[in-house]
Backbone bond lengths (Angstrom), bond angles and torsions (degrees), N, CA, C in turn:
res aa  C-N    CA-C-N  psi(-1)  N-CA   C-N-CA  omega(-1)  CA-C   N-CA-C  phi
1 X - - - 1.462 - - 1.528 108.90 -
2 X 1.229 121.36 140.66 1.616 127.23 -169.62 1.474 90.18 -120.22
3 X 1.083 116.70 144.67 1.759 134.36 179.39 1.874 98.99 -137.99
4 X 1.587 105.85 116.44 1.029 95.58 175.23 1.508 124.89 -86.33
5 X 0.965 118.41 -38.23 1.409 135.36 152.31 1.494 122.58 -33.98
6 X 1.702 135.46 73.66 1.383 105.78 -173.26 1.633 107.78 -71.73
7 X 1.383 101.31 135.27 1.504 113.34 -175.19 2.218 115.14 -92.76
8 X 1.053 128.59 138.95 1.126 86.59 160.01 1.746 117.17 -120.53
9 X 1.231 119.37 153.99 1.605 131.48 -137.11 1.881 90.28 -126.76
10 X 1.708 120.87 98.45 0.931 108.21 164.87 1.498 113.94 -95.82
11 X 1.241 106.53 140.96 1.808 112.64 171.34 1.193 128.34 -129.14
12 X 1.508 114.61 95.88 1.249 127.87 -159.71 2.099 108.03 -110.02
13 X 1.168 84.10 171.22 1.867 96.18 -167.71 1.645 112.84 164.77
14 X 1.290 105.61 178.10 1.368 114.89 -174.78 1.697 100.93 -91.72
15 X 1.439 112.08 -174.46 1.197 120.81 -159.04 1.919 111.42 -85.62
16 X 1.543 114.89 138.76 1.346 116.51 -143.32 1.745 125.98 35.88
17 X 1.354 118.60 36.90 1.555 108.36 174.79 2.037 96.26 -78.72
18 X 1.104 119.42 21.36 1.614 111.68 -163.38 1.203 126.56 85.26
19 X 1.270 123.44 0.57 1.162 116.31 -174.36 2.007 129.70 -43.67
20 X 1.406 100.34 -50.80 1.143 95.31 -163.58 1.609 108.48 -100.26
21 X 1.288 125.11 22.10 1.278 134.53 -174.65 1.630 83.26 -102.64
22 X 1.378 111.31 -74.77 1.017 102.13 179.17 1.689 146.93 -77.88
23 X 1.117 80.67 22.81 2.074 92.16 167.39 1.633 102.72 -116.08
24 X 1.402 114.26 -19.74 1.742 105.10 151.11 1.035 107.16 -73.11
25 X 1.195 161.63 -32.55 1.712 148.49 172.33 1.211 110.69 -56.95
26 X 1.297 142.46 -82.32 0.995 147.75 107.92 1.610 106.09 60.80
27 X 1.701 97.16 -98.55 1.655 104.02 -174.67 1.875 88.31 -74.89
28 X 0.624 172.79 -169.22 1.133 146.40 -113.68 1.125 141.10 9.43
29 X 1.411 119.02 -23.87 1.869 121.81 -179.75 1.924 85.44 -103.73
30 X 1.081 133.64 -25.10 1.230 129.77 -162.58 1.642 113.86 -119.15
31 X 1.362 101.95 16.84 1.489 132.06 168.26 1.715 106.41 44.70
32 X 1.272 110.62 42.72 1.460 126.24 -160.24 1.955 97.54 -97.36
33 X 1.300 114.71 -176.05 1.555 120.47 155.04 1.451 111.96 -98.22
34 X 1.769 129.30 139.36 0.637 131.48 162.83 1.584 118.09 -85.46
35 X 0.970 126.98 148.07 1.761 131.41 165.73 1.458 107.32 -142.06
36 X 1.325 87.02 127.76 1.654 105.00 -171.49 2.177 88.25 -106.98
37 X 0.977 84.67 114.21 1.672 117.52 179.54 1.912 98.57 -68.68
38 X 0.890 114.22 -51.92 1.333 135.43 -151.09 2.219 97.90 -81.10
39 X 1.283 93.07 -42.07 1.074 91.93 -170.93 1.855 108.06 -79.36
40 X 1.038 114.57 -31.28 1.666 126.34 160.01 1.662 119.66 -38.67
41 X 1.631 103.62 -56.67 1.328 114.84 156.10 1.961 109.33 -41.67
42 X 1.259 87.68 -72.03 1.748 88.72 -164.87 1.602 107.67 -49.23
43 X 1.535 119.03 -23.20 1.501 111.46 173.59 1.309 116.82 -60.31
44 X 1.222 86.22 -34.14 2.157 92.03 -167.59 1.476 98.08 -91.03
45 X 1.314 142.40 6.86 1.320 134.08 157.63 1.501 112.43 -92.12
46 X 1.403 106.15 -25.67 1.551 104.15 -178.95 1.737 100.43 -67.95
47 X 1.393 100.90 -54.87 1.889 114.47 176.92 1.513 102.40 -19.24
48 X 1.278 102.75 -67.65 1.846 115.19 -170.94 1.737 102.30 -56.45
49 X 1.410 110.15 -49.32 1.879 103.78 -163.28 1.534 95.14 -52.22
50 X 1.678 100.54 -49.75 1.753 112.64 -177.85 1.400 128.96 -33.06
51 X 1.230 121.81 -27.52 1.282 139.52 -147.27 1.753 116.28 -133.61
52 X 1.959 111.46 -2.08 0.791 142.27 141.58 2.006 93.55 89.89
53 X 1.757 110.27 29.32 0.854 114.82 -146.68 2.092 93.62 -113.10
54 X 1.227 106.53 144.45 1.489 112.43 -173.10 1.621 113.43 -64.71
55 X 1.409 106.73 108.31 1.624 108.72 177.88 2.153 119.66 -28.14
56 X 1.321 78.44 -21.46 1.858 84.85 -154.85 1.124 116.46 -124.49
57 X 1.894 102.16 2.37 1.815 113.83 162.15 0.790 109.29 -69.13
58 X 1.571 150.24 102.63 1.312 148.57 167.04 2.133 102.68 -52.13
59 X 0.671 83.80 -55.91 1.610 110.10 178.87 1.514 110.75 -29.97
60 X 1.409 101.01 -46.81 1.903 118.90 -167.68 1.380 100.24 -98.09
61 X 1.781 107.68 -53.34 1.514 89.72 168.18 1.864 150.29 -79.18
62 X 1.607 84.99 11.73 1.525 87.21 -168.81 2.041 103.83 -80.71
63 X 1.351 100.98 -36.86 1.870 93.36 171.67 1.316 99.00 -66.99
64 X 1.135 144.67 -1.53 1.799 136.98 174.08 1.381 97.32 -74.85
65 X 1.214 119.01 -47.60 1.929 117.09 -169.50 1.323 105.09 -55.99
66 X 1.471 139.19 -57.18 1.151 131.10 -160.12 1.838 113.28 -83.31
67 X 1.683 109.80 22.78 1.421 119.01 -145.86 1.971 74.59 -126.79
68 X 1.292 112.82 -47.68 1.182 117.69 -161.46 1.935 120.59 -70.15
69 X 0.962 100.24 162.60 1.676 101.40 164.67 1.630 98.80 -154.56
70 X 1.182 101.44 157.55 1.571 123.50 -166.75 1.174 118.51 -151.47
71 X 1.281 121.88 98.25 1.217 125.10 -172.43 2.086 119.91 -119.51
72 X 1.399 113.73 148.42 1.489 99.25 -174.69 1.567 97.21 -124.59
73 X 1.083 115.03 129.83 1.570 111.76 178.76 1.701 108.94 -111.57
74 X 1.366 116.24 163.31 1.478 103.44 162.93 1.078 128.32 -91.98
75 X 1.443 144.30 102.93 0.937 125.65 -164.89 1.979 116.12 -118.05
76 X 0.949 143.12 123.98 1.334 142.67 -155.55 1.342 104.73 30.52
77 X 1.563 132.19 111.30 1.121 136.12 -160.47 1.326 121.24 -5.41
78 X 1.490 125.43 38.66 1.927 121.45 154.47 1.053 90.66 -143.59
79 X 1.168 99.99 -169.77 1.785 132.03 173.39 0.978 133.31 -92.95
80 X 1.205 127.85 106.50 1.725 134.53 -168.30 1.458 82.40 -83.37
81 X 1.695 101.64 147.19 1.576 113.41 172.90 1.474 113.04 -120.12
82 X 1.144 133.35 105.72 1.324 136.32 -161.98 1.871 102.17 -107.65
83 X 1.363 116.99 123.80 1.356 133.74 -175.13 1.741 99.55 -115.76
84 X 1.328 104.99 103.11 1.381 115.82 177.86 1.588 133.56 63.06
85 X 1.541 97.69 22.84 1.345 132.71 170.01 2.009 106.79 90.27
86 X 1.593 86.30 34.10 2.239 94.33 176.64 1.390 75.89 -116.14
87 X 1.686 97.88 165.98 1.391 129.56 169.32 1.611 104.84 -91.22
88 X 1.431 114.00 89.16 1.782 104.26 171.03 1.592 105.26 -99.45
89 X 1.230 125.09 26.68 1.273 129.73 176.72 2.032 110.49 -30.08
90 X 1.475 102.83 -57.55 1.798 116.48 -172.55 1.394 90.54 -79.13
91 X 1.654 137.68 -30.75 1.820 105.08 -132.14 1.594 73.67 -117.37
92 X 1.250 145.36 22.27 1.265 138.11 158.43 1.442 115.39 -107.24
93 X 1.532 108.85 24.57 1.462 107.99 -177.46 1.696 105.89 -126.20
94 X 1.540 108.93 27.01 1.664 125.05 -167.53 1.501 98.13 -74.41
95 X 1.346 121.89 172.10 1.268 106.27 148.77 1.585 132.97 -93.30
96 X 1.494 90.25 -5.96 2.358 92.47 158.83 1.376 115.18 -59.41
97 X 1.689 111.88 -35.15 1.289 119.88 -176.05 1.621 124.50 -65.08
98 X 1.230 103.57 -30.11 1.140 128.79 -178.31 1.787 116.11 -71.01
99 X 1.507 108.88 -46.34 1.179 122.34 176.09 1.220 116.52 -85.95
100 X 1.566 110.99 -12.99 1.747 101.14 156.81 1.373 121.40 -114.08
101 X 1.143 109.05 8.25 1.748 117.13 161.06 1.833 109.82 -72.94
102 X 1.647 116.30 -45.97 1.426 105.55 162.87 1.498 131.47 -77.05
103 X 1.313 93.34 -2.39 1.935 95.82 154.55 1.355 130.32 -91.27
104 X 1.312 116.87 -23.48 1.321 129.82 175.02 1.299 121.48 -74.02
105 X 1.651 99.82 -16.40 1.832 117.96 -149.85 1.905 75.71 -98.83
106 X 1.307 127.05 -26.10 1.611 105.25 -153.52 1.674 87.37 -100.20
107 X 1.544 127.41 10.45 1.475 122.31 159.36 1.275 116.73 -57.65
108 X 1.274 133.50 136.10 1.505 135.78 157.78 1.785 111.38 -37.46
109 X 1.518 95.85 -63.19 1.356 118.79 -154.88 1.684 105.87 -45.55
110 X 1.810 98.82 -70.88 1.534 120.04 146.09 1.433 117.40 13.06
111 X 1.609 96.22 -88.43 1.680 108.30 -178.27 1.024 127.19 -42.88
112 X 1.479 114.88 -57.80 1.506 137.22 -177.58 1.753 92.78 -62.16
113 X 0.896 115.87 -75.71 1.919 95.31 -179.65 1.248 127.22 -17.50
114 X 1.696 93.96 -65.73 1.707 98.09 -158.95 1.732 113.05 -77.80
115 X 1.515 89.89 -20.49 1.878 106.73 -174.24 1.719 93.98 -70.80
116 X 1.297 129.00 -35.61 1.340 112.33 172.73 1.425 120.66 -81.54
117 X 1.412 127.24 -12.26 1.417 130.40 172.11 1.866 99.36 -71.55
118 X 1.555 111.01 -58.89 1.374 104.20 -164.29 1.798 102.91 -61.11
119 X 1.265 125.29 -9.35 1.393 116.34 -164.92 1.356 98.80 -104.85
120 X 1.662 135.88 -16.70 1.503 128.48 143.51 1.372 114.45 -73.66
121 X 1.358 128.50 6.15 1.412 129.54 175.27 2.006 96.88 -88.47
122 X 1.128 111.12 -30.22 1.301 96.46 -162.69 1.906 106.06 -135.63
123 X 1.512 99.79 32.81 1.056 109.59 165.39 2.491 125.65 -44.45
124 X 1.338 78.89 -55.22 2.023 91.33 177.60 1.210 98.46 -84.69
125 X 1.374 139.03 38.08 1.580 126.32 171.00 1.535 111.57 45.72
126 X 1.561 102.45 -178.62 1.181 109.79 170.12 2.020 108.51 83.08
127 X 0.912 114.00 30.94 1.508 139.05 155.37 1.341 141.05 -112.58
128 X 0.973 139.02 156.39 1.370 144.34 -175.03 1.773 114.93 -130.01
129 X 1.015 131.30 89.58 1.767 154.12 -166.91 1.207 106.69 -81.11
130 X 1.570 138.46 113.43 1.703 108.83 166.18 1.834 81.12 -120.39
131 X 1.496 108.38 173.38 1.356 124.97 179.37 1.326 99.53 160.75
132 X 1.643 118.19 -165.35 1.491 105.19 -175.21 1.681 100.26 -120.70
133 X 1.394 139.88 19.22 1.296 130.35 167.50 1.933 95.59 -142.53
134 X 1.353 114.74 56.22 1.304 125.73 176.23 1.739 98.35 -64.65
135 X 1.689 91.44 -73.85 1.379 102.66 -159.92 1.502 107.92 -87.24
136 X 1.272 115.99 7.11 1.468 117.76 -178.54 1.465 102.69 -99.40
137 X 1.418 129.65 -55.57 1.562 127.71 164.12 1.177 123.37 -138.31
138 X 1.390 132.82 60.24 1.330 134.24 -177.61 1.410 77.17 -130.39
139 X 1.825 110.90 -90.25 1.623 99.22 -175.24 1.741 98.33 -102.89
140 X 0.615 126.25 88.49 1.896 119.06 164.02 1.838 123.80 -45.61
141 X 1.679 103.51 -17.21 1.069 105.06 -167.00 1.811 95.10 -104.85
142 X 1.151 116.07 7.66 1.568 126.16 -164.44 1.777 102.85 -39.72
143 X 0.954 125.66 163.43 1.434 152.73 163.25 1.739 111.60 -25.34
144 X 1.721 64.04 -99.45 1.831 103.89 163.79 1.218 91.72 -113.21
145 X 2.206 99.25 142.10 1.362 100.49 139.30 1.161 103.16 -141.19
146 X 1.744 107.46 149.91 1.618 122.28 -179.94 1.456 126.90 -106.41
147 X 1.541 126.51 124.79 1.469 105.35 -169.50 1.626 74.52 -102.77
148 X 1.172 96.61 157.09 1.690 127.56 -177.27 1.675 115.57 -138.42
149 X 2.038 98.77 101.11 1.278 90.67 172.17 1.703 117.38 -137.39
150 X 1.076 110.93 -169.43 1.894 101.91 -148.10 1.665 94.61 -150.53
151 X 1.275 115.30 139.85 1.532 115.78 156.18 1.523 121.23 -36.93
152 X 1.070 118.20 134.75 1.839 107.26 -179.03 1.533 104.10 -71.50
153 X 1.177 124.31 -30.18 1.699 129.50 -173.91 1.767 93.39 -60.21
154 X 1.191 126.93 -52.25 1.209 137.25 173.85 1.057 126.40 -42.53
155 X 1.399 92.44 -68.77 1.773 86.58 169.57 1.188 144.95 -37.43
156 X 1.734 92.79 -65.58 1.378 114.72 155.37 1.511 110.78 -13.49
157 X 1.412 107.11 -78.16 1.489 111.92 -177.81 0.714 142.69 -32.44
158 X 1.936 111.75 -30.95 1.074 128.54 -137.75 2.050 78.66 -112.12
159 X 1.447 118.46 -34.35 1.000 130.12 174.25 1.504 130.66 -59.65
160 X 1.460 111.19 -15.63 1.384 136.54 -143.29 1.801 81.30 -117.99
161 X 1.642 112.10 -46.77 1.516 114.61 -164.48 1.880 97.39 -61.82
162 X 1.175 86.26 -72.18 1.601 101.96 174.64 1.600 114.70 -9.26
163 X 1.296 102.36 -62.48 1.616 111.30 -155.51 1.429 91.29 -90.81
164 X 1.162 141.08 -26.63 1.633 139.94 143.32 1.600 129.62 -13.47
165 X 1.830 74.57 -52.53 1.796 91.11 167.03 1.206 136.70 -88.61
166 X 1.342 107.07 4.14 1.507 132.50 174.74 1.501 109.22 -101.70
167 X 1.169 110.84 -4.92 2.011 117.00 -164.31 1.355 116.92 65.04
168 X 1.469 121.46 43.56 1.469 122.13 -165.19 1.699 88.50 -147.97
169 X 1.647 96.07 112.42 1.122 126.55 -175.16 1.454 118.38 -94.45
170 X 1.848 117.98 132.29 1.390 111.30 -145.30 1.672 89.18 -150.53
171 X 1.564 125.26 142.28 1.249 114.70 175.30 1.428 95.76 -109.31
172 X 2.161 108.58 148.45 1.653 82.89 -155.47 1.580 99.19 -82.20
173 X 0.971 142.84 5.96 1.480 147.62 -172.24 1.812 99.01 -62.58
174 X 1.452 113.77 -60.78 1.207 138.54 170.39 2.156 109.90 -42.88
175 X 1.304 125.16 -64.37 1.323 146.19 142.35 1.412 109.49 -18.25
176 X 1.776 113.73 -81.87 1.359 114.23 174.77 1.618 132.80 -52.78
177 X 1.489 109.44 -24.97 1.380 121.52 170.44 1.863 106.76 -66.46
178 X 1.386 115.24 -43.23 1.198 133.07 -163.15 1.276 113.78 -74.62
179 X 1.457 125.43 -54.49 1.804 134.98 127.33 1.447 120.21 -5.12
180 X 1.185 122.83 -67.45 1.229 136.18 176.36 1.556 127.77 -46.92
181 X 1.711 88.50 -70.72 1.475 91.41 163.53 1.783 126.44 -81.23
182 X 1.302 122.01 1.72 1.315 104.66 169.51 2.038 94.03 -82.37
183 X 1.193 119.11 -75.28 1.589 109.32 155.69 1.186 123.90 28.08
184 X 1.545 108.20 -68.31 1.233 127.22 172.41 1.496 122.31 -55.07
185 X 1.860 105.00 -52.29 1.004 119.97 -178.72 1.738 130.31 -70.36
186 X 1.915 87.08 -23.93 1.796 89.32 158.84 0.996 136.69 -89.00
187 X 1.450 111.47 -22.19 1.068 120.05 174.08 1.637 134.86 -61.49
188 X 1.366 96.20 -19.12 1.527 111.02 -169.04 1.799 109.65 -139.42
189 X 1.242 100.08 26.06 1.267 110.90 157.53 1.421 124.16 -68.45
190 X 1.556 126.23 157.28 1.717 116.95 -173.91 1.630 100.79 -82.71
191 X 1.430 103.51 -39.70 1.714 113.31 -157.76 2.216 89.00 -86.04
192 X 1.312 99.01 127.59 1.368 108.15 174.88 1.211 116.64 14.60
193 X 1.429 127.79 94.77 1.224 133.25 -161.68 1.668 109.56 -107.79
194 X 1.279 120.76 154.21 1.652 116.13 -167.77 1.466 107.08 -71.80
195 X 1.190 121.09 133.15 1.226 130.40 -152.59 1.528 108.95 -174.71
196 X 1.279 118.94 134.04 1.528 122.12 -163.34 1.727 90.09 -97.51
197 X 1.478 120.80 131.44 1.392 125.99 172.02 1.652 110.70 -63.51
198 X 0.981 131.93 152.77 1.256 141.76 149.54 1.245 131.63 -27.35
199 X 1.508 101.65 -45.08 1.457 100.40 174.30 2.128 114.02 -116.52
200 X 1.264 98.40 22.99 1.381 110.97 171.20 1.516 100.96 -59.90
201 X 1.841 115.66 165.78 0.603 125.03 -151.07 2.034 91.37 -137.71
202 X 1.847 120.42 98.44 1.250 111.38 -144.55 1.875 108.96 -75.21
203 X 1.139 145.06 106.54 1.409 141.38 174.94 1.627 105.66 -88.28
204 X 1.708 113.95 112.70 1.370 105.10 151.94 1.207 122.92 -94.44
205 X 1.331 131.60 139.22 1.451 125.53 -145.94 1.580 88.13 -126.65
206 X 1.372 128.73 5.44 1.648 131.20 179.76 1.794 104.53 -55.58
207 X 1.147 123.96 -37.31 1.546 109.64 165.52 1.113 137.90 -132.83
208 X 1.998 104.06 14.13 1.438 119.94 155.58 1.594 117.91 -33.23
209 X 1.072 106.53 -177.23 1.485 127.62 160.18 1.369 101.49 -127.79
210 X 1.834 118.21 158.08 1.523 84.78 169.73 1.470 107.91 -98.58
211 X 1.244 136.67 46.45 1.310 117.52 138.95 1.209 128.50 -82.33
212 X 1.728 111.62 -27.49 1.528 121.46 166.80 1.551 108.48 -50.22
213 X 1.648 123.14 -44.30 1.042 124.55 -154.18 2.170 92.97 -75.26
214 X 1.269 106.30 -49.83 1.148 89.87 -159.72 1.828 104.29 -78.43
215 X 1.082 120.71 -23.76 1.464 108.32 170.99 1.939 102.99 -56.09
216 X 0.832 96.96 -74.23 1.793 90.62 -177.21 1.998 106.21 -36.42
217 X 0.883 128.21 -46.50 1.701 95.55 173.02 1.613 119.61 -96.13
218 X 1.744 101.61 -6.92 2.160 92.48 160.17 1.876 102.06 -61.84
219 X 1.723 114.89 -37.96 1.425 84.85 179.20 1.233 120.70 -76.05
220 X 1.575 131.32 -19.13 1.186 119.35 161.87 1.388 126.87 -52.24
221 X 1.027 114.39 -15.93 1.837 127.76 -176.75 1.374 77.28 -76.16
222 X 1.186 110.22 -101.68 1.547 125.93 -162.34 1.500 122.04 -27.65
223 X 1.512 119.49 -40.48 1.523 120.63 163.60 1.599 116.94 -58.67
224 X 1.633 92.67 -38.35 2.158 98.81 -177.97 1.435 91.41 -55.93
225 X 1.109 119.20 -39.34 1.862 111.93 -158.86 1.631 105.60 -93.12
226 X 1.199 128.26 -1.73 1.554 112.19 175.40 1.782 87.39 -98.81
């Protein structure tokens, strides 16, 4: 499919609502770049575990930012995520990683870094962004934007499947508690907090498939552009 128009498509939501499965489909049906927002975070939380440094010291981690580089390449249809020129593509998808990617994420310093990398990432349009302050302050002026949200029992599940496929065994009671309170923790963060824009566009994905999910915003692509 050729899109002449590069559009750019933010898709934002809470944690496992689909986001980034399905904004790689997506820029894939619309031959766009994907950037997984989320996974940038998890680099710079791994940086901190690495360095034996406190997820939630703003203090310790702010000389880490100007120490770091973060890069996403494509590599066999996804994105290899390279943290200081290594491949942490698998070992930033732990669940330590996870719990210090939403501590790192509620730094000032943090944001302002990576929010200016993803916004020279998608300077010529023609990308697809999911994370949870895409369309709220990364691009505000975006295309499309999609908030994407999901049953928490679901998620969970959907969180529980995942790490299944990694050989990392999870009870979902344990998962669903963990959901919840990061949730909590984005939601009510000071620095860009998860929050559905105004003019987002709301997807519950609790009994989609994600092919349902991503056909419903290629036609939103395709309607923005006629």
């Amino acid at each position: 499919m050729t899109v002449v128009k590069k559009q750019i498509i933010a898709i934002d939501g809470p944690a496992a609502s689909g986001k980034s499965t399905t904004a790689k489909m997506v820029a894939r049906r619309l031959e766009y770049l994907h950037i997984d927002s989320g996974a940038m975070y998890r680099a710079m939380g791994l940086k901190a575990l690495r360095c034996g440094v406190d997820p939630q010291d703003a203090a310790k981690i702010l000389p880490l930012v100007g120490l770091t580089t973060i890069r996403l390449q494509p590599l066999d249809g996804f994105n290899a995520v390279f943290l200081d020129n290594v491949d942490v593509t698998n070992e930033i998808r732990t669940p330590a990683v996870s719990n210090a990617a939403s501590a790192v994420s509620s730094i000032a310093a943090v944001r302002e870094f990576l929010v200016r990398e993803q916004r020279a990432m998608g300077t010529q349009g023609g990308i697809v962004m999911d994370g949870r302050d895409i369309g709220t302050v990364v691009f505000p002026d975006a295309d499309i934007k999609i908030f994407m949200i999901a049953d928490t029992y679901e998620r969970a599940r959907r969180r529980q499947k995942e790490l299944a496929e990694k050989g990392i065994s999870m009870d979902i009671e344990t998962l669903t508690a963990g959901i919840v309170d990061r949730d909590r923790r984005d939601s009510t963060r000071s620095a860009s907090p998860l929050k559905q824009a105004d003019d987002a566009i709301v997807l519950d994905t609790t009994s989609l498939t994600i092919d349902e999910q991503v056909e419903r915003i290629v036609a939103k692509a395709m309607e923005k552009l006629r």
